[in-house]
C-alpha positions in Angstrom: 15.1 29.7 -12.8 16.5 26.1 -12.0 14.6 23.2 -12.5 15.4 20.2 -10.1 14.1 16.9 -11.6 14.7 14.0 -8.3 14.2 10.2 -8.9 13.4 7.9 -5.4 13.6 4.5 -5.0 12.1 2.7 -2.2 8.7 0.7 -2.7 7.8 1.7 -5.6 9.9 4.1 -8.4 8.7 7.5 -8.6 10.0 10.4 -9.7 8.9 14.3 -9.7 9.7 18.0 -10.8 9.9 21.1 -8.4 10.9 24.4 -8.9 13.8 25.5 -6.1 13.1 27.8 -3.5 9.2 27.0 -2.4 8.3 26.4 0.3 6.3 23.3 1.3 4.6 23.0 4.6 5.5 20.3 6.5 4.9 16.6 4.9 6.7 14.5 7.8 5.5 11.3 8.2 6.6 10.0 11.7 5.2 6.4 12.6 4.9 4.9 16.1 7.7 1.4 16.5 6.8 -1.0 14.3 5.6 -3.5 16.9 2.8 -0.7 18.3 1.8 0.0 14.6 1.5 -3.7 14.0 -0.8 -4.5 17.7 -2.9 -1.5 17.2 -3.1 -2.2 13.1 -3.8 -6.1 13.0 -6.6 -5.8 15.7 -8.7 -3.8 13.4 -8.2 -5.7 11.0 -11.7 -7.7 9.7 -11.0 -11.2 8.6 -14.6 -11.9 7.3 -14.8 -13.1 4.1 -12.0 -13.2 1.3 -9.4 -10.4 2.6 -6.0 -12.1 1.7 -4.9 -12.7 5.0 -4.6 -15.3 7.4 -5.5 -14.7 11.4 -6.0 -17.1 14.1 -6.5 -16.9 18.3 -4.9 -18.8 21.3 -6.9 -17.7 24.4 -4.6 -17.8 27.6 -6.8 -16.5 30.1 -9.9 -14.5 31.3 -9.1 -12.1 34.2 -12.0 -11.0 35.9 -13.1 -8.0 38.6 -16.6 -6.8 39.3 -18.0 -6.2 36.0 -14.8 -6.0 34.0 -13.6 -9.1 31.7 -10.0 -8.8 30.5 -9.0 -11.6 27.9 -5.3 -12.5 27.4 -4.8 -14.0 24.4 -2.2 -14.6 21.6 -2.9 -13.8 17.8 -1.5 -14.1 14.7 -2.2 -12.4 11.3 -0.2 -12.5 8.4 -0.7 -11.2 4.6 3.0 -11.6 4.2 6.7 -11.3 5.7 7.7 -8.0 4.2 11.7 -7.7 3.7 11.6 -4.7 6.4 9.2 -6.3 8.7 10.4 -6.5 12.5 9.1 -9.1 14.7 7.3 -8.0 17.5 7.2 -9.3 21.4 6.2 -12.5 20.4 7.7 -13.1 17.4 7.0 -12.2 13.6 2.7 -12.0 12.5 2.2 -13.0 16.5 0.6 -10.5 19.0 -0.3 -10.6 22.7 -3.4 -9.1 23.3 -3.1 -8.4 27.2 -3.1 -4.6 27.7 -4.2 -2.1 25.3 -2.9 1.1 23.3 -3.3 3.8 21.2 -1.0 4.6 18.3 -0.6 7.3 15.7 1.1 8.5 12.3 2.2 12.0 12.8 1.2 13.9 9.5 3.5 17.1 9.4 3.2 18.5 13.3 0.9 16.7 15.9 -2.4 17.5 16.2 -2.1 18.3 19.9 0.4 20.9 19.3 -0.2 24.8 19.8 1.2 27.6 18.2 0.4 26.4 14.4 -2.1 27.4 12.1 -4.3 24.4 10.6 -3.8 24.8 7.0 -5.7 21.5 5.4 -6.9 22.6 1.6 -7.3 20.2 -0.9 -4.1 18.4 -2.2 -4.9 19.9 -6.1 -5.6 23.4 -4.8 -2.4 23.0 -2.5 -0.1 21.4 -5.5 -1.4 24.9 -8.0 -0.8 27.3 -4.8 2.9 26.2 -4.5 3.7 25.9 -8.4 3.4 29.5 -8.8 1.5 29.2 -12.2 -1.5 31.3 -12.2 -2.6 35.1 -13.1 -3.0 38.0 -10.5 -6.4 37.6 -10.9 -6.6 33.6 -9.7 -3.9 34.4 -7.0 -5.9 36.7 -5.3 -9.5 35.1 -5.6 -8.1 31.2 -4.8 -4.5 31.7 -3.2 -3.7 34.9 -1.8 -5.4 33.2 1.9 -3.3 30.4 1.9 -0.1 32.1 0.9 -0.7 34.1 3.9 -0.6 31.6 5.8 1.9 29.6 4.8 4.5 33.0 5.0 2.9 34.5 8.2 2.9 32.1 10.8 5.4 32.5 13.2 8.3 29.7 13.2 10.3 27.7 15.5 14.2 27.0 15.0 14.6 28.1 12.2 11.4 27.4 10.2 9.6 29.6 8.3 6.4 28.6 9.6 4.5 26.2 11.7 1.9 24.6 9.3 -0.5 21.7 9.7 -1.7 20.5 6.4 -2.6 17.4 7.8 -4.5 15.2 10.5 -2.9 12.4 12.5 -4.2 8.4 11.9 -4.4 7.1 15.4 -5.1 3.8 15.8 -6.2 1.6 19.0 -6.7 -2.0 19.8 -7.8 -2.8 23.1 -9.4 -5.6 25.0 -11.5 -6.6 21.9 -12.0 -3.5 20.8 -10.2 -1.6 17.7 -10.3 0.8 15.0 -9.0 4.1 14.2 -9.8 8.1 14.7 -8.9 11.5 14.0 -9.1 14.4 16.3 -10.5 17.8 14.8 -11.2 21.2 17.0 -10.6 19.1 20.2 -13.1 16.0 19.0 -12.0 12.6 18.9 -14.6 10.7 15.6 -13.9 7.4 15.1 -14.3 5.3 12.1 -15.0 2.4 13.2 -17.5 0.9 16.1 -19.9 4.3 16.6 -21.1 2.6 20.2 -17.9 3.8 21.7 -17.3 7.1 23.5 -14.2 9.0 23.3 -12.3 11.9 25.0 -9.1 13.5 25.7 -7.4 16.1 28.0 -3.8 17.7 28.1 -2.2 17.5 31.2 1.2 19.2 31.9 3.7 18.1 33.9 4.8 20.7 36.5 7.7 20.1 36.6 9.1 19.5 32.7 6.3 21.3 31.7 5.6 18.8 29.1 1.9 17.9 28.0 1.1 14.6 27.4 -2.7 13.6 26.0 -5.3 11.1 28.3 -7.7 9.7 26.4 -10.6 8.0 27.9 -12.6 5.6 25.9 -15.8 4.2 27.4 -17.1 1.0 25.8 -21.1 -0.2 25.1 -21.1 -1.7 28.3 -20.2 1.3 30.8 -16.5 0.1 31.3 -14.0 2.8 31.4 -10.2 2.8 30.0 -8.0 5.1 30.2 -4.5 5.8 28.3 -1.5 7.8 28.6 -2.1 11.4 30.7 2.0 11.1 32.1 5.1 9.8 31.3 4.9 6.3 32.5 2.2 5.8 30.2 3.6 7.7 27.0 6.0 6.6 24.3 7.7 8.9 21.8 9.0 8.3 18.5 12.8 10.1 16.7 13.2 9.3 13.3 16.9 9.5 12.0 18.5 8.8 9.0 22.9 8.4 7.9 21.4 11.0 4.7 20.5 14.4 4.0 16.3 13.8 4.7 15.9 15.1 8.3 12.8 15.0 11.2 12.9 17.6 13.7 10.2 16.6 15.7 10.2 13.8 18.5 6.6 13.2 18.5 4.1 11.2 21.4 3.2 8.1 19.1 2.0 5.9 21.4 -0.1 5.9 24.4 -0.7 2.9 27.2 -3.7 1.5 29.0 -3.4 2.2 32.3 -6.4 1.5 33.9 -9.6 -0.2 33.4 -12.8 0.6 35.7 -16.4 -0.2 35.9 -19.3 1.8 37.0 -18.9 0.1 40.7 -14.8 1.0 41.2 -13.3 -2.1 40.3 -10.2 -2.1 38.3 -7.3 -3.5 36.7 -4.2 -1.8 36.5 -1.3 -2.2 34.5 2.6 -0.6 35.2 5.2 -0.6 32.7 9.3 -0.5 32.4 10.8 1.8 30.2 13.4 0.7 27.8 15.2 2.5 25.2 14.7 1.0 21.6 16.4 1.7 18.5 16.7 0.2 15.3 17.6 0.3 11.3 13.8 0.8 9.6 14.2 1.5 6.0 16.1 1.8 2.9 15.5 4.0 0.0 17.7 5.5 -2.7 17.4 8.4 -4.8 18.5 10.7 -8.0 18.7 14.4 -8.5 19.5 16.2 -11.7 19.3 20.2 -11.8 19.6 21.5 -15.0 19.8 25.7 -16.2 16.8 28.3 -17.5 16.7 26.3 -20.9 16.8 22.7 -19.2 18.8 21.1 -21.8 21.3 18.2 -21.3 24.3 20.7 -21.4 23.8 22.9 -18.6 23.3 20.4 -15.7 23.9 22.3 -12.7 24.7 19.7 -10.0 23.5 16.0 -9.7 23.1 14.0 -7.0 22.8 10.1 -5.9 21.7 9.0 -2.6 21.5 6.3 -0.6 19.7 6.3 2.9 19.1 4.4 6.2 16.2 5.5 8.0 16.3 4.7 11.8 13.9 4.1 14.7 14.6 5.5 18.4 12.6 6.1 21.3 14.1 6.8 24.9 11.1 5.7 26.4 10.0 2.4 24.9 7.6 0.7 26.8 6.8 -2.9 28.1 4.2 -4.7 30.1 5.1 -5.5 33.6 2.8 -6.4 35.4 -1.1 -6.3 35.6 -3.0 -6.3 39.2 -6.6 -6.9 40.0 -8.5 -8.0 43.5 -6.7 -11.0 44.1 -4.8 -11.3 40.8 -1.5 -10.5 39.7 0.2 -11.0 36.1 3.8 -10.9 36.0 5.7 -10.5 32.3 9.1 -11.8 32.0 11.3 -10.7 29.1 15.0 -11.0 27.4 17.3 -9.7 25.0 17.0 -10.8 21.4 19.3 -11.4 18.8 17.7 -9.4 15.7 18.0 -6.2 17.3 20.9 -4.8 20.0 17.8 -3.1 22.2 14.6 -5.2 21.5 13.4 -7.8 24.1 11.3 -10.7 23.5 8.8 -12.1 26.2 10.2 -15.5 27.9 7.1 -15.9 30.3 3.9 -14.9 31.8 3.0 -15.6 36.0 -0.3 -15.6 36.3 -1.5 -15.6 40.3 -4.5 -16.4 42.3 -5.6 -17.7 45.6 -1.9 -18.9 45.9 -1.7 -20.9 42.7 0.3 -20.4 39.7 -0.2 -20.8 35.9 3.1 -20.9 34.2 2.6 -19.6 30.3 6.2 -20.0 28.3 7.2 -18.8 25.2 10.0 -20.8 23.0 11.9 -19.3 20.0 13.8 -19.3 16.7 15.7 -17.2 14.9 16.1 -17.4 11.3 19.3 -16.7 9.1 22.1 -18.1 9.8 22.9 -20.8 12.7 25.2 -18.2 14.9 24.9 -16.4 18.1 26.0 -13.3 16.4 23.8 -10.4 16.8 22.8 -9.2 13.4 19.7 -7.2 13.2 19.7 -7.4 8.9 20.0 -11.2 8.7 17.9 -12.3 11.7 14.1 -12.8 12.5 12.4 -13.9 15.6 9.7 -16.5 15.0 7.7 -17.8 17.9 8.7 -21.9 17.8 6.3 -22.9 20.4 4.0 -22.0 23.1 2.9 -24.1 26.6 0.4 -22.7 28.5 0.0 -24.5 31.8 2.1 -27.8 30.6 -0.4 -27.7 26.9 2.3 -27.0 24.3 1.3 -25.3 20.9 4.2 -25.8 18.3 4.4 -24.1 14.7 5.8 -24.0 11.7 7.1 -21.4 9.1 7.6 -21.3 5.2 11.3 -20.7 4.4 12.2 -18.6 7.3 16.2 -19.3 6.5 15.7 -18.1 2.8 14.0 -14.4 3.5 16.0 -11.8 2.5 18.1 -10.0 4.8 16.5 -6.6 6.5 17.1 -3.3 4.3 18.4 -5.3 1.3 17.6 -4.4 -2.3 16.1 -8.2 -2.5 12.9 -6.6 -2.7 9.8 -6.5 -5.0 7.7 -3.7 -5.1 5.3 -4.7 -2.9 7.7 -5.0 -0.1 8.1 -8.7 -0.3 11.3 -11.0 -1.0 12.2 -11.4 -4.6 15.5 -12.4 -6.7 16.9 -9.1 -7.5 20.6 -9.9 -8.0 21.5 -6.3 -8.2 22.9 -4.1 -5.3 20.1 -1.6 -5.7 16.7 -0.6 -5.9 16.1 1.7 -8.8 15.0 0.3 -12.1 14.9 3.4 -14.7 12.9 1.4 -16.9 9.5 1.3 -15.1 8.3 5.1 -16.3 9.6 4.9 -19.9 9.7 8.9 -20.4 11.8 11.2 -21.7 13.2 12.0 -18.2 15.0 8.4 -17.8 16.9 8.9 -20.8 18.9 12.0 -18.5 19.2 9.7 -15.8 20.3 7.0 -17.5 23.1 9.3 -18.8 24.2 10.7 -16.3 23.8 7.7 -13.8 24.5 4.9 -16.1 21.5 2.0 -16.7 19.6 1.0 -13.5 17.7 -2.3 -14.2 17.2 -3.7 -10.6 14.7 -6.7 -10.6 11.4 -5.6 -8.6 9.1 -8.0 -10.0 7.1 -10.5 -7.7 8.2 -14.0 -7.1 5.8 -16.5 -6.6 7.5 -18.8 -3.6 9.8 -16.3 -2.2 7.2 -13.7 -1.6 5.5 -16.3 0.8 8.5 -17.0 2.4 8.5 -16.5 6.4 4.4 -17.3 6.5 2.6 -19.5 9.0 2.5 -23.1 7.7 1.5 -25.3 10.5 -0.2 -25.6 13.7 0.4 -28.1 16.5 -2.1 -28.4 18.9 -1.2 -30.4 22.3 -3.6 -33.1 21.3 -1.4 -34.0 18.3 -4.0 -32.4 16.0 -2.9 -29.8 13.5 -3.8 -27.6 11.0 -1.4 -27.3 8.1 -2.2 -23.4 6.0 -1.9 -23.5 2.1 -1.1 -20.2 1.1 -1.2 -18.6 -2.8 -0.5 -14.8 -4.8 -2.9 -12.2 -4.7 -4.8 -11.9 -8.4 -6.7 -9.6 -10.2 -9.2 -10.2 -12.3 -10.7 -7.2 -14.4 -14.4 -7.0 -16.8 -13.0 -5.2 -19.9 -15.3 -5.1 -23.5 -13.5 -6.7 -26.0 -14.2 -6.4 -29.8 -14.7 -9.8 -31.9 -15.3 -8.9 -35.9 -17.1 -11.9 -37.6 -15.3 -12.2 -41.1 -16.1 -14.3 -44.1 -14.6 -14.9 -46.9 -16.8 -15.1 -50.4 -15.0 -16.8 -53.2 -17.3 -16.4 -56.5 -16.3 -18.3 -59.3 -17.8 -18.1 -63.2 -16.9 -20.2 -65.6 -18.8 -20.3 -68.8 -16.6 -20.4 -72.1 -19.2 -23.1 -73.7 -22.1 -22.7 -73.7 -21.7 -19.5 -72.9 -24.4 -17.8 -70.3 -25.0 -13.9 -68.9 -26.2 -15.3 -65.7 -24.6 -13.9 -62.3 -23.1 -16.2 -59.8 -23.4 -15.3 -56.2 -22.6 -15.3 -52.4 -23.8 -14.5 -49.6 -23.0 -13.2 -46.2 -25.5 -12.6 -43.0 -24.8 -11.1 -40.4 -26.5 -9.1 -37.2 -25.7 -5.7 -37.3 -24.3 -4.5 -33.6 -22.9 -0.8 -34.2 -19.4 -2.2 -35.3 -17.6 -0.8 -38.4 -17.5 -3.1 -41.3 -14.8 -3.6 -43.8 -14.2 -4.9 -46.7 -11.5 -6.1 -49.0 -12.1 -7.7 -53.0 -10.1 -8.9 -55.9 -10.6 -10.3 -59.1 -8.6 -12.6 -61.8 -10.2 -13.3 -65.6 -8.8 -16.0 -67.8 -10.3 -15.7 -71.0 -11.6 -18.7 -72.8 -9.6 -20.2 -75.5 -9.8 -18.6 -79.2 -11.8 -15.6 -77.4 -10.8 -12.3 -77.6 -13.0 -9.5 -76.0 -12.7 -6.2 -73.9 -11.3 -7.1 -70.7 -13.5 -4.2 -69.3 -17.1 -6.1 -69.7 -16.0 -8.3 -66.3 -17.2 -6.6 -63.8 -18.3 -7.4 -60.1 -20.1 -5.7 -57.2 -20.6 -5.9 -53.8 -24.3 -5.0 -52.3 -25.4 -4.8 -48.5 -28.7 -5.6 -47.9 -31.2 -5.0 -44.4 -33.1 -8.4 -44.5 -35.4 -7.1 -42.4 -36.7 -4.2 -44.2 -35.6 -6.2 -47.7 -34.2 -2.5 -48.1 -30.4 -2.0 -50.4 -28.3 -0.2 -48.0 -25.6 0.1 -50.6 -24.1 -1.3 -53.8 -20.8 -0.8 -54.6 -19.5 -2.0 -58.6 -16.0 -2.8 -59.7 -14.3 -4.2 -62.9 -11.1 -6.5 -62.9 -8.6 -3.5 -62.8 -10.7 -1.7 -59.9 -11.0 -3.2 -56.3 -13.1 -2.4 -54.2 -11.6 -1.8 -50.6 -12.6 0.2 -47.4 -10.0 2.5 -45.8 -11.2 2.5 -42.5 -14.6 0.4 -42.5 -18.1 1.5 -42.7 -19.8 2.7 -39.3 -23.2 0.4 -38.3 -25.7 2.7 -37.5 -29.0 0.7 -36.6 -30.5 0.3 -39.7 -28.4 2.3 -42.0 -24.8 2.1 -42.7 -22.7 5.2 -43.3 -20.0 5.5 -45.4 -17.1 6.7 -43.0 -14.4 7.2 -45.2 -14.8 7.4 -49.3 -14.0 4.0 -51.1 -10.2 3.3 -51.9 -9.5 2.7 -55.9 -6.1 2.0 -56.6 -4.7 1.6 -60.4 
């Protein structure tokens, strides 16, 4: 049997062992766009207390219908610019919170899907099942169910099975309202905010047949919204990639509010345009060595070095054009951008009423370099300022020019910018194991830098606002730390220095020292010496100097032990003595050398 040993870069260094030819269920991960994941993400985030991040609110306006209150409003959160980041709508950290979504993280096949067996055991039990080690007797009692499964189910294009080992994240953010949920047997349980009620439905389209989910979510106070249920409302997500890693599926990942309705049948509606978005996402890099049946360094099979591009696409991308109530009408107004080839950015919002118009305009800046070249790896959008009815709200960024490009290997393993000078990722240094050794020789030494940098990871960060009365507030930002309660052993030592001198007149009288301590469970050690200088015109038997060394309990006035030794005998602990309470216990017998 082979044995494939693979090393991947990305994040984080990792690397793992696989035997060839099992089969793993499917472990696709396929995310919703960036700027979705980010809206739906950041508006569940909680910013009470000490959380590392930074958030703050500019509320536009209020749009009202019968019961229903709709607040437009622009946020920003940041915990950092990571190097992959992509700036939303808005601009990078900023979000406008004017209609609402639902987003999800496809784990292996969508939840939604028919014609696949749920298979969700634990990880462990999964990991033993498809390593193959165990007896007859274990396969049968713990894995003969799920190997039936995983080799019975019918397959699709090829596959050998269709297997859900996982459930789908969704999350949503709308009109105040966030958090996430799974669905399980057809139920929608959130996590987060209990009060609110939840629901879906598939509906197919009759004429592509296709079946796209409609969620209806009612909030605390009886208002109704609904997402998705067709086309118009629905955004899918394709993964690609320039390398070998592949994703079959083209997944629903996100799905729009499309209409908000009280218990009296007012609404507000909201219609988007479709736009099709595509972009570079990530970077990784990886190693492969597969060695023969004895797995030594002469029998490599094949090896294998990788780098790879990861890319996001969706055909229909969606934006907010326009939202309508009784006597109210919002207009959004958007362009092309210069950090991506298909993104848009929004220039304006109309907002209508009675005849009257409230003009809301968004000004930008790009950082990188000063060109109108598009170049989606060097460029950022940032949101430079914002008026809002002739009230202008300007801001101001850490470093912006100085963040590493997109998909560069300036990276640290968080994510952030760092000063890696090296044209990769992979440091075969940070699991110091047998295993590097075989990569390092057969891929030669990889010691990229992924360590944090203090300024550059804060690079890109909000730093200032401007209000329109002249006011500001100016945002101080500093590294995450750790702090960890560990038990630390401190050993009180002394040192007892005896002297006797007594050539005339001469005297048997001891001379002695003494030590106290509190006794705390510790081991004790010791270590003595001794030197005699005999007297002048003396001559005895070197062997009548002697010492010793006796522990005492002063609370008991009880000898624990006494130990004796002569000037050509020390007396020395290997190891120490253990502190038992009252007693001590000789650990380890005492050490005499000649």
């Amino acid at each position: 049997m082979k044995k494939n040993i693979v090393l991947l870069a990305l994040l984080a260094l990792s690397y793992t062992y696989a035997q060839q030819n099992s089969y793993v269920p499917s472990t696709e991960v396929t995310p919703p766009s960036l700027e979705n994941y980010f809206f739906t993400k950041n508006g569940n985030l909680d910013i009470s207390g000490n959380k590392g991040g930074f958030s703050h609110q500019i509320p536009i306006y209020s749009l009202k219908n019968g019961d229903i209150n709709l607040n437009l409003n622009l946020t920003y959160y940041t915990d950092g610019v990571k190097v992959n980041d992509i700036a939303g709508l808005v601009g990078m950290g900023w979000n406008l919170n004017a209609e609402g979504m639902i987003t999800r993280v496809v784990k292996g096949l969508p939840d939604e899907d028919i014609g696949f067996e749920l298979l969700r055991p634990s990880k462990d039990l999964m990991k033993t099942a498809l390593s193959g080690n165990f007896t007859d007797n274990e396969y049968l009692n713990n894995y003969y169910d799920i190997y039936r499964k995983i080799y019975s189910a019918n397959g699709l294009e090829g596959e050998p099975n269709l297997i859900d080992s996982q459930q789908d994240v969704f999350n949503f953010n709308f009109n105040g309202y966030s958090g996430t949920f799974y669905i399980d047997n057809g139920v929608i349980y959130i996590n987060e905010n209990p009060d609110i009620k939840a629901s879906f439905i598939k509906i197919q389209n009759p004429t592509t047949h296709k079946y796209y989910l409609k969620f209806t979510f009612i909030t605390p106070d009886g208002i109704s919204y609904e997402f998705g249920g067709e086309e118009a409302f629905v955004e899918t997500t394709k993964i690609t990639t320039n390398c070998s890693k592949s994703y079959s599926r083209e997944p629903n990942s996100t799905w729009y509010l499309k209409q908000i309705k009280d218990s009296k049948n007012n609404n507000i509606d909201f219609i988007y345009d479709n736009l099709y978005k595509s972009y570079p996402l990530n970077y990784s890099e990886s190693y492969s060595i597969t060695y023969g049946n004895n797995n030594l360094p002469g029998e490599i099979i094949s090896q294998k070095s990788e780098k790879c591009t990861s890319y996001f696409e969706s055909n229909n991308a969606k934006y907010l054009k326009n939202i309508s109530s009784k006597n109210i009408n919002v207009s959004f107004n958007y362009d092309n951008r210069l950090d991506y080839t298909t993104g848009y950015k929004l220039n304006s919002i109309n907002i209508s009423k009675n005849n009257t118009s409230i003009p809301i305009l968004f000004n930008y800046v790009y950082s990188g370099p000063n060109t109108s070249d598009v170049n989606e790896y060097k460029k950022r959008l940032f949101l430079n300022n914002l008026s809002i009815n002739d009230s202008k709200f300007s801001f101001e960024y850490d470093n912006i020019n100085s963040l590493s490009d997109r998909l560069s290997s300036n990276i640290d393993l968080y994510g952030y910018s760092n000063s890696n000078t090296y044209s990769y990722l992979s440091n075969f240094h940070y699991n110091e194991d047998a295993s590097m050794t075989k990569f390092i020789s057969v891929f030669g030494d990889k010691i990229a830098n992924r360590n944090v940098d203090l300024y550059k990871s804060k690079y890109g960060v909000l730093t200032k606002i401007i209000y329109p009365t002249k006011g500001y507030t100016e945002l101080t930002y500093e590294n995450n730390t750790t702090t960890e309660l560990v038990n630390k052993d401190v050993f009180l030592t002394n040192n007892l220095y005896v002297v006797k001198r007594n050539c005339e007149p001469y005297s048997s009288q001891s001379d002695t020292q003494v030590f106290e301590f509190i006794s705390n469970g510790q081991d004790i050690s010791f270590d003595s010496s001794m030197n005699v200088n005999r007297c002048d015109g003396v001559n005895v038997n070197d062997f009548h100097d002697t010492y010793s060394l006796t522990i005492e309990n002063l609370t008991t006035s009880q000898t624990i032990l006494t130990f004796n030794g002569r000037y050509d005998r020390f007396l020395k602990t290997n190891n120490g003595f253990e502190m038992n309470g009252e007693n001590i216990i000789l650990d380890i017998p005492l050490n005499f050398p000649v």
